[in-house]
C-alpha positions in Angstrom: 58.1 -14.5 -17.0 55.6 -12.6 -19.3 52.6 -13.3 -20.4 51.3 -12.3 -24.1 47.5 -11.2 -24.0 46.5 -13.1 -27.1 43.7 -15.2 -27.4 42.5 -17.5 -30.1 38.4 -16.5 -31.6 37.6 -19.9 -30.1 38.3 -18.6 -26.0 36.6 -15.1 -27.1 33.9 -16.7 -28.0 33.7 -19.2 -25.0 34.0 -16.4 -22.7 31.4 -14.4 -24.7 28.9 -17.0 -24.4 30.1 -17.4 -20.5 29.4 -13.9 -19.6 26.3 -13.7 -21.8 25.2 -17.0 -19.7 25.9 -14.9 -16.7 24.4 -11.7 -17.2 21.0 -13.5 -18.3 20.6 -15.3 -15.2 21.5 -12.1 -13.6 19.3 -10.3 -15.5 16.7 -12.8 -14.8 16.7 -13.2 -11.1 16.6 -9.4 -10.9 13.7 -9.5 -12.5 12.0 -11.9 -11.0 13.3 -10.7 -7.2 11.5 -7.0 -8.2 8.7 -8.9 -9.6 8.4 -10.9 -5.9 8.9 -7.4 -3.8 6.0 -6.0 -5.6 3.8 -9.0 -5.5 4.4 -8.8 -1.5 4.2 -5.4 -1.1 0.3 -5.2 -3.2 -0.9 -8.5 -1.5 0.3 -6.4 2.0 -1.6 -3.6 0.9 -4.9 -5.4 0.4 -4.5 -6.8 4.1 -4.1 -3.9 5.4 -7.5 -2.3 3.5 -9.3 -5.8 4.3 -8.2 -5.0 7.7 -9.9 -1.6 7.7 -12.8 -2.9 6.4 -13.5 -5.5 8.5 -12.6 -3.7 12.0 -15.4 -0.6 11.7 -16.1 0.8 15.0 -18.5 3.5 16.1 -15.3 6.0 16.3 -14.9 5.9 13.0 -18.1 8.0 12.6 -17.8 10.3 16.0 -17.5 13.6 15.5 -17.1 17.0 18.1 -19.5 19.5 17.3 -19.7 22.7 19.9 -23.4 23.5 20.0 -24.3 27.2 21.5 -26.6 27.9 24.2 -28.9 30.1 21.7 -28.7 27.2 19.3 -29.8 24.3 22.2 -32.5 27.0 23.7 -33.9 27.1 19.8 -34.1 23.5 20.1 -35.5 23.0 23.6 -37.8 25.6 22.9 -39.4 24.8 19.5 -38.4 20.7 18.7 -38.1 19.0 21.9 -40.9 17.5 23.7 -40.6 16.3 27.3 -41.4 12.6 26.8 -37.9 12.7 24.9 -39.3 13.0 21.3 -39.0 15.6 18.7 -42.1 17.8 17.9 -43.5 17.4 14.4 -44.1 20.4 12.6 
């Protein structure tokens, strides 16, 4: 049995129109899934920052600094007063 690949204009164009039918709804659910994975991704962002902002702690504003003993003589010497105050000058 053989089979002749000849088709009328009418099933070209049928199929046409199928596959154009197709590759717009694929085309449009790509779009919109990229447009729903970057809505998600932004609106997880501004959690994350709201987050932050909301949950300041006093570490957030420590810092280490290494004091020498000429530099805490200076100051015991010539700004500190016993009672616990600095010395105005």
């Amino acid at each position: 049995m053989q089979f002749t690949c000849e088709m009328s204009e009418e099933e070209q164009r049928i199929k046409f129109y199928e596959v154009c039918k197709v590759a717009s709804c694929a085309g449009f659910s790509a779009f919109l899934l990229i447009f729903v994975f970057k809505f998600i991704k932004e609106d997880a962002a501004l959690d994350s920052q709201e987050f932050d902002v909301k949950n300041l702690t006093p570490s957030d504003f420590t810092l280490e600094l290494e004091i020498r003993l000429e530099m805490w003589n200076n100051f015991n010497e010539n700004y500190y007063e016993t009672e616990g105050k600095l010395k105005k000058k």
